[in-house]
C-alpha positions in Angstrom: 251.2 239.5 53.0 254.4 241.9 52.0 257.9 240.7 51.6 259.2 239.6 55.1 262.3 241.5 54.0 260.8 244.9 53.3 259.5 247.3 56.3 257.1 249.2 55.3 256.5 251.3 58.3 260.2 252.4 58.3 260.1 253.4 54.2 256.8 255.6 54.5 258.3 257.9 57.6 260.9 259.0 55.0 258.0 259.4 52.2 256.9 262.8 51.5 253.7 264.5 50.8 254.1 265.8 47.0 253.5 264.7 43.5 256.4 262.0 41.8 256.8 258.5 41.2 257.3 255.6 42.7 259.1 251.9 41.1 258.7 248.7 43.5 261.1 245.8 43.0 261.3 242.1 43.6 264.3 240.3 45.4 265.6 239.8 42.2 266.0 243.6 42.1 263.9 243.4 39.2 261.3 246.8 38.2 257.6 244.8 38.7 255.5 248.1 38.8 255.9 251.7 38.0 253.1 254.4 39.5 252.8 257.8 39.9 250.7 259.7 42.4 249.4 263.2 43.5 251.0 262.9 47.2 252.8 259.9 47.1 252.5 259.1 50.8 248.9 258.2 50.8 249.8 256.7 47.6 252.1 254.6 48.7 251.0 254.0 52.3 247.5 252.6 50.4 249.6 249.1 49.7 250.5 248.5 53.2 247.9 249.3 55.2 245.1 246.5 56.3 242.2 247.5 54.3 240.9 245.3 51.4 242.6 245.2 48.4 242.4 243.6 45.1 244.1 240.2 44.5 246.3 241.7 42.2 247.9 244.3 44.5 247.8 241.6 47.4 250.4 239.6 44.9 252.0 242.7 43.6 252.8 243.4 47.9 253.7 239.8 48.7 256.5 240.1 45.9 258.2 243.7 47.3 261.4 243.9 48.8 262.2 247.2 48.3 260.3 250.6 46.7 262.1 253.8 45.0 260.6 257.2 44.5 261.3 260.1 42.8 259.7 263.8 43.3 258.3 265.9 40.5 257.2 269.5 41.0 253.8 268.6 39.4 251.4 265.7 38.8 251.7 266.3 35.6 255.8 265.6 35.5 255.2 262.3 37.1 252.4 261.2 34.6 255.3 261.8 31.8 257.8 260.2 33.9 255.7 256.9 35.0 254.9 256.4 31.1 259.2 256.7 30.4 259.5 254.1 32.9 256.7 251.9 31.8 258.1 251.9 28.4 262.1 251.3 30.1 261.5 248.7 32.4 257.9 247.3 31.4 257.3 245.5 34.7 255.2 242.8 35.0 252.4 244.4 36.9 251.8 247.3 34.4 249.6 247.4 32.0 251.6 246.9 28.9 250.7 248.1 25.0 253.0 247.0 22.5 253.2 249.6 19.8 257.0 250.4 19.3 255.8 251.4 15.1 256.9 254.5 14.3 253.3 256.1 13.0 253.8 256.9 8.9 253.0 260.2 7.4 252.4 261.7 3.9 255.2 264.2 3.1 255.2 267.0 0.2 259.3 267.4 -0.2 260.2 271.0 -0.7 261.6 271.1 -4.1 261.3 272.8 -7.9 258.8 269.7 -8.4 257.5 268.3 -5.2 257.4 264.9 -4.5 254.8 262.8 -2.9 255.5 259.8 -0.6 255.2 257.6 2.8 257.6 258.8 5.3 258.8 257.1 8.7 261.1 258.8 11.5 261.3 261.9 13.0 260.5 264.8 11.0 261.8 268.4 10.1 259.2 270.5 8.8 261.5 273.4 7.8 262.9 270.8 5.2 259.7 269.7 4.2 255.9 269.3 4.4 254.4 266.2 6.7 250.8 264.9 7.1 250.0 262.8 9.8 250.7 260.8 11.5 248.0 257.8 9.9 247.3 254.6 11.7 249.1 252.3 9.5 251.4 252.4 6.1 248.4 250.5 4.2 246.0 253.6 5.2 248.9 255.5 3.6 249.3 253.6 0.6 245.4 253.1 -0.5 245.7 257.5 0.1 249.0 257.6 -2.0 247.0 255.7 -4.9 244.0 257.9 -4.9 246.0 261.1 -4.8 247.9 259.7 -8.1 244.4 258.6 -9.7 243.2 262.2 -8.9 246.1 264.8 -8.7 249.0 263.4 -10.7 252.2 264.6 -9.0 255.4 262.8 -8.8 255.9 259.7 -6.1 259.1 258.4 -8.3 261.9 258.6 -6.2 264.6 261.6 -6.9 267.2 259.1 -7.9 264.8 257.9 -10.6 263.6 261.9 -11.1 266.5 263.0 -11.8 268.1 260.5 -14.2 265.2 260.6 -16.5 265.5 262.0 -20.0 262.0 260.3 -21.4 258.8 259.8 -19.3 258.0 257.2 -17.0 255.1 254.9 -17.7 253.2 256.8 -14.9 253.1 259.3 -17.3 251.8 257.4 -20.4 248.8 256.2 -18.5 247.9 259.7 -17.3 249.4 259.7 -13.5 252.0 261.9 -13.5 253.0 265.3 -15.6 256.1 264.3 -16.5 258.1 267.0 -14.9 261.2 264.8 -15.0 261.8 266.0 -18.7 261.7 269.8 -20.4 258.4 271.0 -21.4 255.6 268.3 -20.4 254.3 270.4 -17.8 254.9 273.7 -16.9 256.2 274.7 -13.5 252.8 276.4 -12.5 250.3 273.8 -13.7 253.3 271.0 -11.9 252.7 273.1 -8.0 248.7 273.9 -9.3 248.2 270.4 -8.5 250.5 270.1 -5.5 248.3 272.4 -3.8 245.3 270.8 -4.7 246.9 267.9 -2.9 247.8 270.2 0.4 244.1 270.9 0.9 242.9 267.6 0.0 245.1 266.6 2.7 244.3 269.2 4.6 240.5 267.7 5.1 239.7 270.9 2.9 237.0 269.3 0.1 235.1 271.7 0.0 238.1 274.4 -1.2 240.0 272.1 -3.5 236.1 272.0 -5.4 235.8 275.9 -5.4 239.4 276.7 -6.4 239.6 273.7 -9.1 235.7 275.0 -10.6 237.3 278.5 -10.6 240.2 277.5 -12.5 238.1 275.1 -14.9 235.9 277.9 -15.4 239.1 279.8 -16.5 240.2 277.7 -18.6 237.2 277.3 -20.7 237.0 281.2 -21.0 240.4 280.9 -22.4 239.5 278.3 -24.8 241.5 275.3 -23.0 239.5 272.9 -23.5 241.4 269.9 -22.5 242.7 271.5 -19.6 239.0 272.3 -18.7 238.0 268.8 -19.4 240.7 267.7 -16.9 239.3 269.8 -14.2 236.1 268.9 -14.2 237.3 265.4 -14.0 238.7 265.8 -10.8 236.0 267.5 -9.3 234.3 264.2 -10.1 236.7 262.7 -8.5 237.3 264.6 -5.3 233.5 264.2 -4.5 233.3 260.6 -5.2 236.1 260.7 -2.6 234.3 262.5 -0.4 231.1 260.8 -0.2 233.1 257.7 0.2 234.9 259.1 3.3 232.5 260.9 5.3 230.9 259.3 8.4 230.6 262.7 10.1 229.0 265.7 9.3 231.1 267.9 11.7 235.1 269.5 10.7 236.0 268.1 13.9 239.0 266.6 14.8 238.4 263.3 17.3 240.2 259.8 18.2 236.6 257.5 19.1 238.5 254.8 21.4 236.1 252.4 22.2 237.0 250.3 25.0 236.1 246.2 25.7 236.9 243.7 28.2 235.9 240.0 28.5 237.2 236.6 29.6 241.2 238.5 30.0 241.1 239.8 26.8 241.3 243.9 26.3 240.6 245.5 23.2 240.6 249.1 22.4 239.4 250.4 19.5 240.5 253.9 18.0 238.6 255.4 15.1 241.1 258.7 13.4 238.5 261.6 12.4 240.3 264.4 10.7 238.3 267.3 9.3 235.3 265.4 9.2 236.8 262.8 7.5 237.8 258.9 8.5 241.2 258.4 8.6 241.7 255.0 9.4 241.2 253.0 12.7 243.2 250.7 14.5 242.6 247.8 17.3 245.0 247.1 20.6 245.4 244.5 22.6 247.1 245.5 25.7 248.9 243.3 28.0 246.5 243.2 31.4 247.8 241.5 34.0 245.3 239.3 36.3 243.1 241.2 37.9 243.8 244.6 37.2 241.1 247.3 37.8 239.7 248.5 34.3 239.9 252.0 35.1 244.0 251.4 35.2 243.7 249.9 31.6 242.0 253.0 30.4 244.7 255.3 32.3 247.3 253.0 31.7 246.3 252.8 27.6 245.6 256.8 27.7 249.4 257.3 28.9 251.1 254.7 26.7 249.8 255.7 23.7 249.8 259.4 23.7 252.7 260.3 25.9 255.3 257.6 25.5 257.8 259.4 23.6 256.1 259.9 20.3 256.5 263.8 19.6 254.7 262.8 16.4 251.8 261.8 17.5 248.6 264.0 16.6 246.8 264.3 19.5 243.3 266.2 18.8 241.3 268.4 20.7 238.8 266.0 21.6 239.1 262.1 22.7 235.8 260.1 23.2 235.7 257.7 25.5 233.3 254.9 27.2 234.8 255.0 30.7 235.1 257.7 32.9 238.5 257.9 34.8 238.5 259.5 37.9 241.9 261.6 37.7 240.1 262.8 34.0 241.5 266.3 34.8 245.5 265.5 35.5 245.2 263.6 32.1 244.1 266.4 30.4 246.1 268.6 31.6 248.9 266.0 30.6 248.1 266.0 27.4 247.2 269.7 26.6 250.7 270.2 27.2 251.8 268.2 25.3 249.9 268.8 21.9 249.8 272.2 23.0 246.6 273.1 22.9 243.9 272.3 24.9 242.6 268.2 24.9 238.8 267.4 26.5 238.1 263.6 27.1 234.5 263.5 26.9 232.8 260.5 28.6 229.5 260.9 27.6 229.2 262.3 24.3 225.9 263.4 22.7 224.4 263.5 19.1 226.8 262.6 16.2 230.1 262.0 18.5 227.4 259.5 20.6 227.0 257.6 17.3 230.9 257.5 16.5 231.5 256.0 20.4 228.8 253.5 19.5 230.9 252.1 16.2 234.2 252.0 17.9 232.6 250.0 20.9 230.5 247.5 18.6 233.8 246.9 17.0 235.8 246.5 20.1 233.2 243.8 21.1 234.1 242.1 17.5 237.6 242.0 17.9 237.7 240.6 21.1 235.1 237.5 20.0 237.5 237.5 17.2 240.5 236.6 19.4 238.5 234.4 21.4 237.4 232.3 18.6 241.3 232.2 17.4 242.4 231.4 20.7 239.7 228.7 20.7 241.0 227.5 17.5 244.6 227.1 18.3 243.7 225.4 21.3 241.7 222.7 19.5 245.0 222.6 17.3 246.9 222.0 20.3 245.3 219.1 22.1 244.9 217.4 18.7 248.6 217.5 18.2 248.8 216.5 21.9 246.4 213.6 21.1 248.2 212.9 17.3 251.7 212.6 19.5 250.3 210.9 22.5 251.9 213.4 25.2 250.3 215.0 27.6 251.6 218.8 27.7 252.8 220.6 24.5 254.4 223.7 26.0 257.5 224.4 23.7 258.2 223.1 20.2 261.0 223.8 17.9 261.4 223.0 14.1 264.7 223.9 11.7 264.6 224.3 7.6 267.4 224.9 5.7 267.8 227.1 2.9 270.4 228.1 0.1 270.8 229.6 -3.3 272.0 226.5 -5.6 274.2 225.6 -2.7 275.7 228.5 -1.7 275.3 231.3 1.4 273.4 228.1 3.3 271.0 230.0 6.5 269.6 227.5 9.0 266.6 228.6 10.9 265.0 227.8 14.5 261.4 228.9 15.4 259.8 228.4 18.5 256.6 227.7 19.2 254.8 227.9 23.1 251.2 226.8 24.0 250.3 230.0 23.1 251.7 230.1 19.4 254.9 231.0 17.9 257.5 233.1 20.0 259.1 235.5 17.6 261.9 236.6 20.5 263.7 233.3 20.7 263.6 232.4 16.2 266.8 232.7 15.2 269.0 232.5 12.4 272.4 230.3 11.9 274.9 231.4 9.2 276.3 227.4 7.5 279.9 226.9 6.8 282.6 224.5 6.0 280.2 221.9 4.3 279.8 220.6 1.1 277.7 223.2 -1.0 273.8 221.3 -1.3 274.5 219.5 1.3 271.7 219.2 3.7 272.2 216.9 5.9 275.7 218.4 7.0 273.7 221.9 7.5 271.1 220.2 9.5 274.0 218.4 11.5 276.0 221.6 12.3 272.4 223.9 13.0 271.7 220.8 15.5 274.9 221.0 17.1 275.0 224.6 17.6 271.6 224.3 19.3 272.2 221.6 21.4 275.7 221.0 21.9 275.3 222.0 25.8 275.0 219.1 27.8 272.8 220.8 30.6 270.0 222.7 29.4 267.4 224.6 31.3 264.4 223.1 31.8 262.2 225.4 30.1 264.4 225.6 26.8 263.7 221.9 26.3 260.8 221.5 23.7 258.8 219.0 23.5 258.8 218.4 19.9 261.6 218.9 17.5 260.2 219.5 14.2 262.6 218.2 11.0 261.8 219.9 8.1 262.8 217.2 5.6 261.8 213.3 5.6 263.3 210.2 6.8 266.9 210.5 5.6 267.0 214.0 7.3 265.2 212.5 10.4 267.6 209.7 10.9 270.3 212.3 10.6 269.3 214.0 13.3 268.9 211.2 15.3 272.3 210.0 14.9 273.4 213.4 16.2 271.4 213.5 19.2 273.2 210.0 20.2 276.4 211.2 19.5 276.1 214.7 21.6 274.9 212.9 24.7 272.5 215.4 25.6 271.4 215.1 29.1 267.6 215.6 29.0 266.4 215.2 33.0 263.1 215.5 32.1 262.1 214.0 29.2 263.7 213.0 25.9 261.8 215.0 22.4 259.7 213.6 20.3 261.6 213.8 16.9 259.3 214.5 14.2 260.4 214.9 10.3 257.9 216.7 7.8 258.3 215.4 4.5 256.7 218.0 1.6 253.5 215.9 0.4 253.9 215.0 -4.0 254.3 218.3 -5.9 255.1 219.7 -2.7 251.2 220.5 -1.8 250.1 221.3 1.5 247.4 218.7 3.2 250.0 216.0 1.6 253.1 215.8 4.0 254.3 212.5 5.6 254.9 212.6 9.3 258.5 210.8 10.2 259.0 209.2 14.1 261.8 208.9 15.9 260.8 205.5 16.9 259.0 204.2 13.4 260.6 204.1 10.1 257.5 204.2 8.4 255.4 207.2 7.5 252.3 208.9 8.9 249.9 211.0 7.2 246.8 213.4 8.4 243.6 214.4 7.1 244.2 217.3 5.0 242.4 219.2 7.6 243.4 218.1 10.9 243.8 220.6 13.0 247.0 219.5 14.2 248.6 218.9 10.6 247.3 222.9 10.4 249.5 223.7 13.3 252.1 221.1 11.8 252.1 223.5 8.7 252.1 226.7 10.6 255.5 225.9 12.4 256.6 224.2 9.2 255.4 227.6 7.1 257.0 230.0 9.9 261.0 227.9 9.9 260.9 228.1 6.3 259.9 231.7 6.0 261.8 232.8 8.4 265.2 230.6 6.7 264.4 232.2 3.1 264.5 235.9 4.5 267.7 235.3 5.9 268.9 233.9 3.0 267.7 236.6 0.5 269.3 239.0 2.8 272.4 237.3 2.7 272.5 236.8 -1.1 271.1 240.8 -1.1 274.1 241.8 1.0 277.2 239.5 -0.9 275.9 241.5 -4.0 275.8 244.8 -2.8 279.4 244.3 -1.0 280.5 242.7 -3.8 279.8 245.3 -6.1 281.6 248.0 -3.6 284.6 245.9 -2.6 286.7 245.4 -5.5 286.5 250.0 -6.5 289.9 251.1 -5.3 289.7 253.5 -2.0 286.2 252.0 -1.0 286.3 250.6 2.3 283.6 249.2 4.6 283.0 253.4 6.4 282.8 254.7 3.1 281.0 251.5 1.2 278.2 251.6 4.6 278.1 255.5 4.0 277.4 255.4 0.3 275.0 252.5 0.8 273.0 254.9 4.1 273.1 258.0 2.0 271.6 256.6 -0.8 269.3 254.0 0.7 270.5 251.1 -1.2 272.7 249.7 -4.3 269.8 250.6 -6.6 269.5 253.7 -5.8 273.5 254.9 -5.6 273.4 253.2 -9.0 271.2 256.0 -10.6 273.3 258.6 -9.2 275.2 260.6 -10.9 278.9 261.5 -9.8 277.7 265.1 -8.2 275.3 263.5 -6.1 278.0 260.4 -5.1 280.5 263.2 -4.1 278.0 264.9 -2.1 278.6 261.7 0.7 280.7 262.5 3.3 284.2 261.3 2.9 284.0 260.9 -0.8 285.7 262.8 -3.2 284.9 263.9 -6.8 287.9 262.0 -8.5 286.7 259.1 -6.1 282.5 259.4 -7.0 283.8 259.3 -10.7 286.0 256.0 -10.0 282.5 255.0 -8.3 280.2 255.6 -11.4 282.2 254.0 -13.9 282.3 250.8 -11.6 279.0 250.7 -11.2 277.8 251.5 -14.5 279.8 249.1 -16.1 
């Protein structure tokens, strides 16, 4: 049934017939779904009539108090508009993907000698040369390694490039000219090879063979032997590349998404084919609420991942597909704006692109059995914890660690576990002070009292475990604390559990602390619920030492900035964003440092003594 409060009959006489969006919200005047629609009376007017529905649109109704539209001039507009405020507001009832990464790309700088590296961001191709956008930075990295085996152009940074006056090691074992010192390489062999890389990147094999034989061929006719030699080397190379990276005998360029659903669990699978080549692929796992209808998933996953903002993405001419949507046409149209040329979504490929649907799908299937086993594993981790502590739900835990550099810039961490695993939102960091340097037990006592010191907690921020990283002195430490806060837990009191480090510190070895026993407990090595144990152990302390190292990182770089005369925190946070870090400003030289805003040369001078000294 809808919201007592809502009329529905009233809202739909003032609801037009034309193309827009349209937001519904709870009585906590909270977004819970986004849609658009081609005329968004019917649209709308579909949720309130008395035909069947699905149970998740009964519960999505029952929840209303209130509904907003917005009118587009096309359906187009409010396909781009629904996807802004599904990534805004991402209600409840949405499908939901989570992929906020910025995509990397491969760029060619434009300078005297190009260099080649993984960038991030938004780009500027008048500055410089991008290729892209790849599924993920490793793709990018295992591609930056073979271009340097094969073509070898710079990837030093120009810090590092420009400061040079001998060759690097890159150099020495053959993967790099050199053109960071006089007379290695000339400036027409140094952009030979950048081109070389262009094409390769480019998808064009075959060309790079043809030009490269051509110039090999030249070179011998000339009596350059070596240079020959070199050439024919990476044609060897190239096609051992090539027959390594072809699945598909076509130039086209495709995304394959493969799409799988079982037991709640989505997957979709995208394969990259550039140019005939693989290009990496990449699983999601969207968010799917309860009963949603699989052809929203596909629409949903379509409009998330190609429209959401990301003017980077490379959307291709052709997407393959194992579902057929039945709005197929205001999605293409959608996205052919977009990329600017013209996008097909082809349903029910034939011949070769047949074959490539038929990988991405087998491995959709794998990925979800794959999650279903994990899941099936950290439930059996679960209930024999639950067993191991004798407690019948397990829905939150919480464990601290401690960390410091030989007893200075002390961090204290807090992560958070759920039934479901850890919950990376709520870890958090707690910056020590005013104690004794080394001294644990007062960081423990002040991290404790930071966390807890509220009398009246809500309910669902009270674990059920706390999780001591440390053994029995640090347990009894905390115990005495809890006493003395008085912390009013309703519901139930935590289990107080410390984690002693097993003998040279091994894992499979710790001793289990009680609150209640003052003697220790130990696990089998591999108990399940010692593995979970370890996990939320592994993930405090991690998460304590990065805080740290960024800390200690930080005091160093200030520290270094701080005592130069006229270098305030503007101008110390300028020279440190210009540059990208203390490393980096520290192989500047003074023309470069007085190119940062706000910095003069007398001043980048006073600058490169300091840090050089």
């Amino acid at each position: 049934m809808k919201h007592e409060s809502f009329d529905s009959t009233t809202f739909l006489k003032t609801v037009p017939h034309k193309p827009g969006i349209y937001q519904m919200f709870n009585d906590k005047n909270i977004i819970i779904y986004v849609g658009k629609a081609k005329d968004l009376n019917n649209r709308l007017k579909s949720y309130f009539n008395s035909s069947k529905k699905t149970l998740k649109t009964d519960i999505l109704v029952s929840q209303i108090t209130h509904v907003e539209f917005t009118l587009t001039n096309t359906e187009t507009e409010a396909l781009l508009l629904e996807q802004t405020y599904i990534k805004k507001y991402q209600p409840r009832y949405n499908v939901l993907l989570k992929d906020d990464k910025s995509y990397p790309f491969i760029k060619i700088s434009k300078e005297k000698h190009p260099q080649l590296s993984l960038y991030r961001g938004s780009i500027n191709r008048k500055q410089d040369e991008f290729f892209g956008p790849y599924p993920s930075s490793y793709a990018v990295k295992q591609i930056l390694h073979l271009l340097q085996k094969t073509f070898p152009i710079r990837q030093c940074t120009d810090a590092v490039y420009k400061n040079r006056t001998r060759p690097c090691l890159q150099y020495q074992i053959k993967r790099c000219l050199g053109p960071c010192v006089t007379g290695l390489v000339s400036d027409e062999d140094y952009n030979e090879q950048v081109n070389y890389v262009r094409l390769f990147l480019r998808g064009q094999s075959d060309d790079i063979v043809s030009i490269i034989t051509e110039d090999m061929q030249k070179a011998s006719a000339e009596l350059n032997f070596e240079k020959a030699a070199k050439l024919r080397d990476q044609i060897s190379a190239i096609t051992q590349i090539k027959e390594q990276q072809v699945i598909y005998n076509n130039n086209d360029n495709l995304d394959v998404i493969g799409f799988h659903y079982q037991t709640g669990i989505a997957c979709v699978y995208i394969l990259f084919i550039r140019n005939g080549q693989t290009f990496g692929h990449r699983a999601y796992f969207p968010k799917v609420p309860s009963n949603t209808e699989l052809e929203e998933v596909i629409e949903t996953f379509l409009g998330q991942f190609y429209l959401q903002g990301n003017a980077n993405r490379n959307i291709p001419k052709k997407i393959l597909l194992n579902y057929s949507l039945s709005d197929k046409k205001a999605m293409e149209d959608t996205l052919s704006q977009l990329a600017n040329h013209q996008v097909k979504l082809v349903d029910e490929p034939k011949g070769d692109n047949l074959k490539l649907l038929t990988i991405a799908i087998q491995n959709a299937q794998k990925e979800v059995q794959n999650k279903q086993l994990q899941s099936s594993t950290i439930k059996q981790r679960y209930d024999e914890l639950k067993q191991f502590l004798g407690i019948n739900q397990l829905n939150r835990m919480e464990c601290f660690d401690i960390s410091h550099f030989m007893g200075k810039n002390t961090i204290a961490s807090c992560v958070v576990f759920d039934d479901k695993g850890p919950v990376k939102s709520e870890f958090r960091r707690y910056n020590i002070s005013g104690i004794t340097e080394g001294d644990d037990y007062a960081a423990m006592d002040q991290v404790l009292t930071r966390r807890y010191s509220k009398k009246e907690l809500p309910e669902e921020k009270i674990p059920d475990v706390i999780f001591i990283d440390g053994g029995k002195g640090q347990l009894n430490q905390a115990i005495k604390l809890f006493e003395s806060l008085n912390v009013n837990w309703d519901k139930h009191h935590p289990i107080l559990v410390g984690v002693a480090k097993g003998s040279e510190r091994k894992e499979g070895l710790e001793t289990l602390f009680f609150e209640a026993h003052g003697h220790g407990h130990y696990l089998d090595a591999h108990s399940p619920a010692l593995l979970l144990i370890q996990q939320i152990r592994n993930a405090s302390h991690d998460h304590a030492i990065i805080g740290q190292r960024n800390k200690n990182a930080k005091q160093l770089t200030d520290s270094s900035l701080e005592h130069i005369e006229g270098i305030g925190a503007k101008r110390r946070q300028a020279l440190l964003k210009h540059f990208g870090g203390l490393r980096e400003l520290k192989s500047a030289t003074v023309d470069e440092i007085a190119q940062v805003q706000g910095i003069s040369k007398s001043l980048a001078e006073k600058i490169y003594d300091n840090l050089q000294q």
